[in-house]
C-alpha positions in Angstrom: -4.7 1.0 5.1 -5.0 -2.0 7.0 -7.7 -4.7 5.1 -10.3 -5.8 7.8 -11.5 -9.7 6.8 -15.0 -9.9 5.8 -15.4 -13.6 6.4 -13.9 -15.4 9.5 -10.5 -16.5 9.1 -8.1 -18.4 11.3 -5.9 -15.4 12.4 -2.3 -16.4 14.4 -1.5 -13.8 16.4 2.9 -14.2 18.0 3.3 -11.8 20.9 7.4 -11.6 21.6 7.0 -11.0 25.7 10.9 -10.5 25.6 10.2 -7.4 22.7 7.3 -5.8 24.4 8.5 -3.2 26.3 4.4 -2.6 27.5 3.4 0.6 26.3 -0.3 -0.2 25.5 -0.3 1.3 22.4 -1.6 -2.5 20.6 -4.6 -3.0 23.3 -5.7 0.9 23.2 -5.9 0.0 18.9 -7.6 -3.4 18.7 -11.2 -2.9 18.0 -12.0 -6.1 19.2 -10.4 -6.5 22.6 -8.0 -9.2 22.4 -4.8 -8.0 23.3 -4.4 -6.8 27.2 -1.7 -6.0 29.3 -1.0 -8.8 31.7 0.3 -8.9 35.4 4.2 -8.1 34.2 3.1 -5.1 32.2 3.2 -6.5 28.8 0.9 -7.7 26.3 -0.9 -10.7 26.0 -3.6 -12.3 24.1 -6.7 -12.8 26.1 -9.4 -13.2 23.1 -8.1 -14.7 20.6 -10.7 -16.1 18.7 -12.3 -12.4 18.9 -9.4 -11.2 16.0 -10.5 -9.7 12.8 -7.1 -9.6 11.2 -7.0 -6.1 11.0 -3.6 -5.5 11.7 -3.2 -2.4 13.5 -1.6 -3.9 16.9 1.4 -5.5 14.2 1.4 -1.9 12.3 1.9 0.4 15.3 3.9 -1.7 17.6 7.0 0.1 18.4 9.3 -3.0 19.4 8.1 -5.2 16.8 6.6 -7.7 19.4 3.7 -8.5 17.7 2.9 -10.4 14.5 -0.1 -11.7 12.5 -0.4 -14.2 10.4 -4.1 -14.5 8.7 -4.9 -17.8 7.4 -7.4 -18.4 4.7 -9.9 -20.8 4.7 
């Protein structure tokens, strides 16, 4: 299961534009809204200052576009 941060960290989210293949599947899971799909039909980060860390658009992405990298602070 995915660990949600309690305490605002500084999360890096990487978006590979030449993996994403635009199936939606990471902006239909972020609970927070940051990732949508953009006017080429793949993903890109709108809000990222509104990530939790949780993971889940890195965990289901089928291409492997997208990666996370949670800071601590």
């Amino acid at each position: 299961m995915a660990k949600v941060l309690a305490a605002p960290q500084a999360v890096n989210i990487e978006v590979r534009q030449s993996w994403c293949k635009g199936c939606g599947i990471c902006v239909a899971l972020c609970p927070k809204g940051v990732l949508v799909l953009d006017d080429s039909g793949k993903v890109a980060v709108a809000n990222p200052g509104q990530c939790i860390g949780c993971g889940r658009c890195e965990i289901h992405c089928p291409d492997f576009a997208i990666g996370i990298e949670v800071k601590e602070q």
